[in-house]
TIBA-921629 format. One record per residue (C-alpha): residue number from 1; z, y, x; residue in three letters. Coordinates in steps of 0.001 Angstrom, whole numbers. Last residue first. Layout:
N
  nr       Z       Y       X rest
 NUM       Z       Y       X  Ala
...
//
This chain:
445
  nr       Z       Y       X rest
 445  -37128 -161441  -79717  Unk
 444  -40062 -159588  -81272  Unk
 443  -41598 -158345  -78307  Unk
 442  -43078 -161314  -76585  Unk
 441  -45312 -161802  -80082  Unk
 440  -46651 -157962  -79665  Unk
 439  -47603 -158669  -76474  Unk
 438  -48945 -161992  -77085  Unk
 437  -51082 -160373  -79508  Unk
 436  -52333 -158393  -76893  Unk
 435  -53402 -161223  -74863  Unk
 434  -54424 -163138  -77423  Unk
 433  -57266 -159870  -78566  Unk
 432  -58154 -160443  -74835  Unk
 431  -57763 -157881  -72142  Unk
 430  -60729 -156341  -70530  Unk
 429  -61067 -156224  -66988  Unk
 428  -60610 -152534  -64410  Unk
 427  -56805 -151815  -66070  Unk
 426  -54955 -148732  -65828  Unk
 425  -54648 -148425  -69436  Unk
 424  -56264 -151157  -71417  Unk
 423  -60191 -151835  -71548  Unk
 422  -62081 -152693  -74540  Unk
 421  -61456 -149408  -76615  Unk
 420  -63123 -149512  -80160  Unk
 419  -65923 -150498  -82357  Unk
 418  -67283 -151679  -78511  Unk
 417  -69044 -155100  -80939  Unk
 416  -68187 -155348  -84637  Unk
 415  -65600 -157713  -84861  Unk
 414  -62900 -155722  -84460  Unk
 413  -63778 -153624  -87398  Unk
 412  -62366 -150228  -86627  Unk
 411  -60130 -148890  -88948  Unk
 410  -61371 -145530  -90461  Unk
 409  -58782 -142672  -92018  Unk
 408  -56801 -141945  -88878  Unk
 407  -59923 -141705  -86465  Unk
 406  -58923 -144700  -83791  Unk
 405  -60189 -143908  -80346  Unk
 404  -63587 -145568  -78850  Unk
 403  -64387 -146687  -75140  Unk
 402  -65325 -143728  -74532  Unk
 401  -65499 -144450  -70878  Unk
 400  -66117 -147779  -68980  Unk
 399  -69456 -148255  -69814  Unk
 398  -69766 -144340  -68928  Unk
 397  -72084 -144421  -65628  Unk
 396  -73894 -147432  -67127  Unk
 395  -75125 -145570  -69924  Unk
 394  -78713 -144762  -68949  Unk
 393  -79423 -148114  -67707  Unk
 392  -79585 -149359  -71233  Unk
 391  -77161 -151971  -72629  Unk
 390  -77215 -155897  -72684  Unk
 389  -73602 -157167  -72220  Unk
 388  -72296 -153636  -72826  Unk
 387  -69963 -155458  -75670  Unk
 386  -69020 -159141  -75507  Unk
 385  -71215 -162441  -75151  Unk
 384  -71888 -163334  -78975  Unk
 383  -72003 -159715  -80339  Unk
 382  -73211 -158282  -77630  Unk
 381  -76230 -160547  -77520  Unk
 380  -76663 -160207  -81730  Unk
 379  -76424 -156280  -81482  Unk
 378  -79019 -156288  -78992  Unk
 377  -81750 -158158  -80406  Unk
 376  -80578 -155368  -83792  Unk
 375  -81880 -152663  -81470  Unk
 374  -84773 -154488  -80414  Unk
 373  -85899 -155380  -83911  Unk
 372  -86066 -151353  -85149  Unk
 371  -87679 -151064  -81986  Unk
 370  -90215 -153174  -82108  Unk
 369  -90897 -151709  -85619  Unk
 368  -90999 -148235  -84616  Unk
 367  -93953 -149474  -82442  Unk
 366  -96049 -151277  -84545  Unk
 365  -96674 -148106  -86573  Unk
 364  -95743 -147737  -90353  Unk
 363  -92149 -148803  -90260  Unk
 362  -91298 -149356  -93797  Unk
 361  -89193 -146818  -95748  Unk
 360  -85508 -146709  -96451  Unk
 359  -84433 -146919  -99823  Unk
 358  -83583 -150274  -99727  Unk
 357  -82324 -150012  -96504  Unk
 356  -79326 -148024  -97476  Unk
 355  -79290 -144696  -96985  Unk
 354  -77064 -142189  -94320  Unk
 353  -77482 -138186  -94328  Unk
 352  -75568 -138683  -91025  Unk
 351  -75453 -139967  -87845  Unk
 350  -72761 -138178  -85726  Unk
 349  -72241 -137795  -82165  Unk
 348  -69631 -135934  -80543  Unk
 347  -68591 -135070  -76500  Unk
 346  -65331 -133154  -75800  Unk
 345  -64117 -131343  -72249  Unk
 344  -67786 -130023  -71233  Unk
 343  -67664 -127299  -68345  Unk
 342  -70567 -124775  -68904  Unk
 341  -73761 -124870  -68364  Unk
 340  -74922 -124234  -71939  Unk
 339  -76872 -127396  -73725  Unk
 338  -80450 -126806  -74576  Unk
 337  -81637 -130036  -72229  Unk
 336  -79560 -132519  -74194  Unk
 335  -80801 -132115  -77493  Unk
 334  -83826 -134115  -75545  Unk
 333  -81669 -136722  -74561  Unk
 332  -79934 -137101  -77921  Unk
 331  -83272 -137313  -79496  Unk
 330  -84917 -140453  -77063  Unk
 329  -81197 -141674  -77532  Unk
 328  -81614 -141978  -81212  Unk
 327  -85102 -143216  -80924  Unk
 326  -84002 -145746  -78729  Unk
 325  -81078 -147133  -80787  Unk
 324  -83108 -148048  -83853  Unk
 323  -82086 -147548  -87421  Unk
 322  -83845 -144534  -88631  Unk
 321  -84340 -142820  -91397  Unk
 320  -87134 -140756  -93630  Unk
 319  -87254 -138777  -90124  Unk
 318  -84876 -138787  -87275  Unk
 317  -83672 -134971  -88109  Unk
 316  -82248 -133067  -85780  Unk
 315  -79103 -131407  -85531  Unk
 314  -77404 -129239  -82301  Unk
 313  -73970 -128189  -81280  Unk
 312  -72094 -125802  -79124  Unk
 311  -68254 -125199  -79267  Unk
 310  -66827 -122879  -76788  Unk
 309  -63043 -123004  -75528  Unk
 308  -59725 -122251  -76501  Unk
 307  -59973 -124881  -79057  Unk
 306  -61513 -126934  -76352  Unk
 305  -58004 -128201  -74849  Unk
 304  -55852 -125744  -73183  Unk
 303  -53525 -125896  -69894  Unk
 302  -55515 -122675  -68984  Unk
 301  -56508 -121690  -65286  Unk
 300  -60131 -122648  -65889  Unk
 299  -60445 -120583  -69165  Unk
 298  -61548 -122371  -71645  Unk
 297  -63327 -125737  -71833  Unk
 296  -66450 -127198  -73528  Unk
 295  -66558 -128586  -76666  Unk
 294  -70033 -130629  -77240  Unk
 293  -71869 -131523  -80541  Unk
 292  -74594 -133674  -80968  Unk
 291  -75477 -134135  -84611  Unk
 290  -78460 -136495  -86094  Unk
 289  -80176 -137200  -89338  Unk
 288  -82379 -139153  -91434  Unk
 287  -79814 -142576  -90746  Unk
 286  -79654 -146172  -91873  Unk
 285  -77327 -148112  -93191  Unk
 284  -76353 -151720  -93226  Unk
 283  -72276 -151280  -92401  Unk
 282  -73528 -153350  -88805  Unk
 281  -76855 -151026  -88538  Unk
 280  -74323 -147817  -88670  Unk
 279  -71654 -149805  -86116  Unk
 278  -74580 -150363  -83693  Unk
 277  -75917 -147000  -84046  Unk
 276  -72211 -145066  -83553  Unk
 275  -71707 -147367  -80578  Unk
 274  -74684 -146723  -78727  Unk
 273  -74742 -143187  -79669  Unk
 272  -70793 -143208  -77901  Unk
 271  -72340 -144667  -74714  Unk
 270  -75411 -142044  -74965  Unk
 269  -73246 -139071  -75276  Unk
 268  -70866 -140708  -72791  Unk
 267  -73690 -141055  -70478  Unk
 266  -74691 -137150  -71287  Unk
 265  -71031 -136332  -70127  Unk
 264  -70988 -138001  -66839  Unk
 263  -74101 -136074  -66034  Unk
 262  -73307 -132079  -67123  Unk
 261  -69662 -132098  -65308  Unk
 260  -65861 -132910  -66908  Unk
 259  -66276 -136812  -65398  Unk
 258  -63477 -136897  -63344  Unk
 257  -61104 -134664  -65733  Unk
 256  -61200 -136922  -68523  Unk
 255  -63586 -136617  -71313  Unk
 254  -62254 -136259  -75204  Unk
 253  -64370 -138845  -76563  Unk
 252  -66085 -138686  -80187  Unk
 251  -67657 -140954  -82705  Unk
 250  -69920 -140901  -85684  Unk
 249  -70709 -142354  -89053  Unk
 248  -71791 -140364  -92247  Unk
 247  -72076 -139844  -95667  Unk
 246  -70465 -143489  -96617  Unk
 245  -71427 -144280 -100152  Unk
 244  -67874 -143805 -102330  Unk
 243  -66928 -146283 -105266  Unk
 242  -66386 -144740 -108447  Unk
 241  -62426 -143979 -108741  Unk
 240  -61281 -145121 -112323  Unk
 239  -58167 -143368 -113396  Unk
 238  -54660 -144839 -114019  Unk
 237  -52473 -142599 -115492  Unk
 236  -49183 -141565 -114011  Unk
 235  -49203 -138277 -115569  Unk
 234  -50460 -135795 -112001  Unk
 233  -52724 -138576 -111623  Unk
 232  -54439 -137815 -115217  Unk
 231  -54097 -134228 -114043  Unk
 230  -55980 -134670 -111132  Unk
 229  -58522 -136714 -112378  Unk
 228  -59423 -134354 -114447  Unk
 227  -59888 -131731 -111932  Unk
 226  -62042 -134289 -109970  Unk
 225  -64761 -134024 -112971  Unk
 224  -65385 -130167 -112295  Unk
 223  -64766 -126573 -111165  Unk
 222  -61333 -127444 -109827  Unk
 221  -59421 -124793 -111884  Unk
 220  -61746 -124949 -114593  Unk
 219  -61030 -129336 -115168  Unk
 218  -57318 -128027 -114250  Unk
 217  -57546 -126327 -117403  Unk
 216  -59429 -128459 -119433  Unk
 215  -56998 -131652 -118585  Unk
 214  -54049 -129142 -119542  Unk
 213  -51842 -126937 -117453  Unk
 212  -47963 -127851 -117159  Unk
 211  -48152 -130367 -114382  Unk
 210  -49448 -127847 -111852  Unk
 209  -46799 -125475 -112852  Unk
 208  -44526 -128345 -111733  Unk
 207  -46064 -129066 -108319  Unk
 206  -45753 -125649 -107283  Unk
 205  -48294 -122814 -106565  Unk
 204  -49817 -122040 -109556  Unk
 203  -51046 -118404 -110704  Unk
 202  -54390 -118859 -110790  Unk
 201  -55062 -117238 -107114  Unk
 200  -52333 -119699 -106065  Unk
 199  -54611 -122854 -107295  Unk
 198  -57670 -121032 -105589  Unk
 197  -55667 -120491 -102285  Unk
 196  -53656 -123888 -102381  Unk
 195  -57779 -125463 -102496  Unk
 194  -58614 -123919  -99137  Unk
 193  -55544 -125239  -97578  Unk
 192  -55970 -128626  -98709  Unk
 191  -55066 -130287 -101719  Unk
 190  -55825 -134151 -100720  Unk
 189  -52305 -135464 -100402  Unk
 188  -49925 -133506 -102543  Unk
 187  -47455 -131418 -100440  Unk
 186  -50121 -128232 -100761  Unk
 185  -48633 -127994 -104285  Unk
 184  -45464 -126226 -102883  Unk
 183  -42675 -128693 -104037  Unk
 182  -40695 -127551 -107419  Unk
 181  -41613 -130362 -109898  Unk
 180  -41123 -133409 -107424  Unk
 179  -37497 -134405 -108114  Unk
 178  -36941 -132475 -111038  Unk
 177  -39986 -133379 -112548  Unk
 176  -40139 -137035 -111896  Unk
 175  -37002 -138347 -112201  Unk
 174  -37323 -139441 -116083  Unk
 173  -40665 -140421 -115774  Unk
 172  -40049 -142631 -112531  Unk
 171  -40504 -141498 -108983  Unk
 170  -39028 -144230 -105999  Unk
 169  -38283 -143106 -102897  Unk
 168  -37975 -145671  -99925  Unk
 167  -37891 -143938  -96412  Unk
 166  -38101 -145322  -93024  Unk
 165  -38485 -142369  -91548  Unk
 164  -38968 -140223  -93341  Unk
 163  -38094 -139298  -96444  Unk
 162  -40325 -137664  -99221  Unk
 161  -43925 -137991  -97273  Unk
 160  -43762 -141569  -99127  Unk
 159  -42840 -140078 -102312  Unk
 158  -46162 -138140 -102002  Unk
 157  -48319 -141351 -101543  Unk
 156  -46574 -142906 -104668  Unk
 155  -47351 -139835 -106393  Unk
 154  -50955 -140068 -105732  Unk
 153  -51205 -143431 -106669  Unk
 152  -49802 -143079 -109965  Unk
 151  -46816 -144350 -112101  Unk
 150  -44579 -144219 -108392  Unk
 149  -43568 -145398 -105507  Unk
 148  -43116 -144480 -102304  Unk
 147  -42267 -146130  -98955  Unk
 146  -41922 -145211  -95320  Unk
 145  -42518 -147225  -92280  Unk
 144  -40575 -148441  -89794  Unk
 143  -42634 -151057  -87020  Unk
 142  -39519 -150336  -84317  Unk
 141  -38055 -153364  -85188  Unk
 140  -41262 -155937  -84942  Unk
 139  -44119 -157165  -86621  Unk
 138  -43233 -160266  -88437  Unk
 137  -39247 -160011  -88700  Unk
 136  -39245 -156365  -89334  Unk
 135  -42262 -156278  -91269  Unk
 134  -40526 -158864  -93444  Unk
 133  -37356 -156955  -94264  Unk
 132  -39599 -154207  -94989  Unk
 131  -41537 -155780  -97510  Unk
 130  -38369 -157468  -98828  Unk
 129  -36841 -154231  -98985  Unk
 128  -39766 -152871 -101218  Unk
 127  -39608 -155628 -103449  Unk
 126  -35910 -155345 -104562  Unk
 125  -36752 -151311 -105772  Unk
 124  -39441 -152141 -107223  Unk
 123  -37398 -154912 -108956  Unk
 122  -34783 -152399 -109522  Unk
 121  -36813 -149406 -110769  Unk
 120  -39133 -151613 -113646  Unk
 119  -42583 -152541 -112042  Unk
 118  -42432 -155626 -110779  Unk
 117  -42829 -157850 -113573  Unk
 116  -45868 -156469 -114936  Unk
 115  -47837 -156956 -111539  Unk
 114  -47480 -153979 -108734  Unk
 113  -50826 -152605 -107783  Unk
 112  -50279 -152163 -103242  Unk
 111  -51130 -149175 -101486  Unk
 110  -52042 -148624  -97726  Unk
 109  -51367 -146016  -94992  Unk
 108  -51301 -146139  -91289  Unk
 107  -55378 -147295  -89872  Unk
 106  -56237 -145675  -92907  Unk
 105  -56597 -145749  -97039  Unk
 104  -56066 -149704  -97227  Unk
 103  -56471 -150822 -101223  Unk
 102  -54570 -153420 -102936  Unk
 101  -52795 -155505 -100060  Unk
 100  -51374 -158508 -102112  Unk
  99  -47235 -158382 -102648  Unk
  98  -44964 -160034 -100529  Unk
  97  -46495 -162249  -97966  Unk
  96  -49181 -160046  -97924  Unk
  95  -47019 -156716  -96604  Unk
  94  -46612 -158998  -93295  Unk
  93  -50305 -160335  -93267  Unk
  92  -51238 -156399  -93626  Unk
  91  -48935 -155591  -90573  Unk
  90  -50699 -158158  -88471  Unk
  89  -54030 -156359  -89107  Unk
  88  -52379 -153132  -87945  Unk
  87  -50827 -154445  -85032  Unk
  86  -54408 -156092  -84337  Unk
  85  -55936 -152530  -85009  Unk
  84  -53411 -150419  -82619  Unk
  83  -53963 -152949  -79797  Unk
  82  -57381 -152583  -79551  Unk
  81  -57166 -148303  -79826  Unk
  80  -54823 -148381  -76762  Unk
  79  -53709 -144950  -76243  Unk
  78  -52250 -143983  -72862  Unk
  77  -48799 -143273  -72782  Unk
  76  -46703 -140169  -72164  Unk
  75  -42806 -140004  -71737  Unk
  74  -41112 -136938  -72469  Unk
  73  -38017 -136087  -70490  Unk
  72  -39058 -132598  -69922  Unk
  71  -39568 -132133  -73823  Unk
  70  -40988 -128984  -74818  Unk
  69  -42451 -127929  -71990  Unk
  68  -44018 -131673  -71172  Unk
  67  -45449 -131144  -74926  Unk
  66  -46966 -127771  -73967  Unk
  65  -48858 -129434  -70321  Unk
  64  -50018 -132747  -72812  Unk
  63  -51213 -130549  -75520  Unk
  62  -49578 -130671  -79064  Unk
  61  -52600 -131783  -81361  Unk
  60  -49660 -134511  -83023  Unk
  59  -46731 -133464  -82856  Unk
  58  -44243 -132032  -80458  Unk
  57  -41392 -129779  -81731  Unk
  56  -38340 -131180  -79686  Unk
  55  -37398 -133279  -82716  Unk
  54  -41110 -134446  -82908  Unk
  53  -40120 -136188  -79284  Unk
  52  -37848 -138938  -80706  Unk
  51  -39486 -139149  -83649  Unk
  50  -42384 -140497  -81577  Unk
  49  -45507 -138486  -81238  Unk
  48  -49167 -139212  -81746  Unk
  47  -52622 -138326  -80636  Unk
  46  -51280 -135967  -78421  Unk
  45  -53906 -133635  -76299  Unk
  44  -54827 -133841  -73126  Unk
  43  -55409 -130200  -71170  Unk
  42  -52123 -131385  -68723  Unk
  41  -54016 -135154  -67816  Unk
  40  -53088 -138322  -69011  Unk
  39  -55919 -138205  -71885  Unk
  38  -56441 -140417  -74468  Unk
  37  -52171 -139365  -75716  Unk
  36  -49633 -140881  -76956  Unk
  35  -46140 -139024  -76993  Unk
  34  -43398 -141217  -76147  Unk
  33  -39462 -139200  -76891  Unk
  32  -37302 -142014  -75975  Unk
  31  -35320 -144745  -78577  Unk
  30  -37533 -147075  -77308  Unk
  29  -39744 -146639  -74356  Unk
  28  -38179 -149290  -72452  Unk
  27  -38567 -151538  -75172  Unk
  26  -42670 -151750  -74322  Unk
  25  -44149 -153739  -77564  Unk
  24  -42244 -151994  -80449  Unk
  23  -42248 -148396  -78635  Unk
  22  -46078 -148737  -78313  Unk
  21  -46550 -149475  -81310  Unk
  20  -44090 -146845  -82649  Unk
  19  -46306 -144329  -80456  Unk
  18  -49345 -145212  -82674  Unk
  17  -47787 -145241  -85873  Unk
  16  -45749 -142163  -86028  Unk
  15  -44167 -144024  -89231  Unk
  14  -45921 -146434  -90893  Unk
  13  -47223 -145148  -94700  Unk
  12  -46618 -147747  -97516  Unk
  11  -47912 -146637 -101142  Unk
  10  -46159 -148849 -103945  Unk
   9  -48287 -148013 -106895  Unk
   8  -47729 -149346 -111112  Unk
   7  -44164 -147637 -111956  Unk
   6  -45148 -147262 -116391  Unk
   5  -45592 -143582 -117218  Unk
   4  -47925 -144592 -119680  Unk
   3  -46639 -141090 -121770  Unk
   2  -45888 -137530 -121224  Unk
   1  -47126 -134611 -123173  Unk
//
């Protein structure tokens, strides 16, 4: 049975994001195939690729040496993490001017609640030009992104993966099934592989069959409360998410070819602890445990990135929790020594099995708790006078590597300290947040 089918989401997702950044604020690059990329060496890997080269089959995870295969013309760019976030925040100023932000879901995607007087087909419809019309103007030409919407926010995020780029698909009741009904059910966001097996194993494997079962069936089919929620989204109802706690926090650096050897790669494994504690103590959590993991490479005549390779990686725990930096890089250090000798291409750390410090307990010894206020000393000095201002001696060898990569579904707070690249491409000083505005503002003309 169908009902409160009412249009309520507009879901925006920008098109190959990072390389249409890059497009907007370098017009040489526009309308050629730009694949970004952390590394600008053959066993890189693309972060991003422009329509341009995704018609020649490269997307993102192509490697570098593949994607030049592909596309002989490509053109490959450095990432710039920095610039990615204040194109992002100037993107949300754009959508503001037209409808509030509702809810961001990654450094691509957000949704917006439409008001009562927005939600029939043509004023939908009206609204979601405007929003493009001033994302355009605000943010530049090649800044395209596709939208969707819809009675839920689910749908509205699959209308968006509908028509690209630059799509605009709206699904109302009437439209709904024969428009969505006989897609695959991986095309909904948040069915994974693992999940198409179990639905397939029951029989469903489109959309529409999805549709048909009840709440207590897709309740079974999920093994709990999220199968409700499913079908609720699957009818356009609105459904009360609880609000998540964050499991975990952690960064990794693919390593360039210079610093592939034992040494360069424990510095970035203290750099990126560095940055993973100060963000933790920043989102006021603590941490019980830790993860290093390293990727090392495959055969030395391979154009391969670590999937061909070896994967080792270690956890310890850091007690009841722990929000000092010395501790962590006492453990990381002695993690360290187990390590195979082999050649290291990706370096991870991850805090995790994160509480809040009410829950934490007390220092007991005089000694955790100078550290505890060291570590947050630290924060403040970087904060004020820039990151790596006050750092220990065992990073200085990486200060100017892993300088932090966007993960799709977590935008960097620029204002905590190194939350994400300081330097730009071929560059030895750091280039102000005006200066890359300014690029973004000298591309607009």
């Amino acid at each position: 049975m169908w009902c409160n089918m009412a249009l309520t989401t507009l879901f925006i997702d920008f098109n190959s994001y990072f390389a249409s950044v890059e497009q907007q604020v370098t017009p040489a690059l526009r309308g050629r195939p730009v694949a970004v990329t952390p590394v600008l060496a053959p066993t890189g890997c693309c972060i991003a690729a422009s329509y341009e080269a995704k018609k020649f089959g490269v997307k993102t995870g192509t490697r570098v040496g593949e994607a030049k295969a592909l596309c002989p013309d490509i053109q490959f760019v450095r990432g710039r993490p920095r610039l990615y976030v204040i194109m992002h925040n100037r993107l949300l100023k754009a959508i503001d001017t037209c409808i509030p932000v509702h809810a961001v879901h990654s450094i691509d995607e957000m949704s917006c609640r439409l008001s009562r007087t927005e939600r029939s087909p043509e004023a939908a419809h009206d609204l979601a030009l405007r929003i493009k019309k001033a994302i355009k103007e605000r943010c530049g030409v090649c800044m395209r992104c596709s939208i969707g919407i819809a009675p839920s926010r689910v749908l509205a995020k699959l209308g968006t993966d509908m028509h690209k780029p630059d799509g605009l698909v709206i699904l109302t009741e009437e439209t709904l099934r024969d428009t969505i009904g006989h897609l695959g059910v991986q095309e909904l966001s948040g069915i994974g592989p693992q999940m198409t097996k179990r639905l397939e194993r029951g029989g469903i494997r489109t959309i529409g069959e999805l549709m048909d079962k009840s709440e207590r069936e897709m309740t079974a089919l999920w093994g709990g409360v999220l199968g409700s929620r499913w079908h609720h989204w699957l009818l356009g109802h609105e459904v009360h998410e609880p609000r998540t706690h964050k499991s975990s926090i952690g960064h990794q650096h693919v390593l360039a070819p210079d610093v592939r050897h034992s040494d360069a790669a424990r510095a970035v494994a203290f750099r990126l602890m560095l940055k993973a504690a100060a963000r933790m103590r920043h989102d006021n959590y603590a941490a019980k445990k830790l993860t290093l993991g390293i990727n090392f490479l495959g055969r030395p005549d391979a154009l391969t990135t670590w999937s061909s390779g070896t994967h080792w990686t270690r956890t310890v725990s850091l007690g009841t929790a722990c929000t000092d930096t010395p501790t962590m890089l006492d453990a990381v250090s002695a993690m360290w020594k187990d390590i195979p000798k082999e050649t290291p291409i990706l370096v991870s750390v991850t805090l995790h099995d994160l509480v809040t410090p009410t829950s934490q307990t007390l220092p007991l010894f005089r000694e955790e708790a100078k550290r505890a206020d060291l570590s947050k000393a630290m924060d403040k000095v970087n904060a004020k006078f820039g990151a790596n201002t006050v750092y220990p001696a065992n990073i200085h060898g990486a200060k100017k590597h892993a300088g932090g990569g966007i993960a799709f579904n977590y935008v960097p707070n620029l204002e905590v300290t190194d939350s994400v690249g300081e330097f730009m491409t071929g560059e030895e000083r750091r280039m102000s947040d005006e200066e890359l505005e300014g690029l973004i503002e000298g591309s607009l003309g």
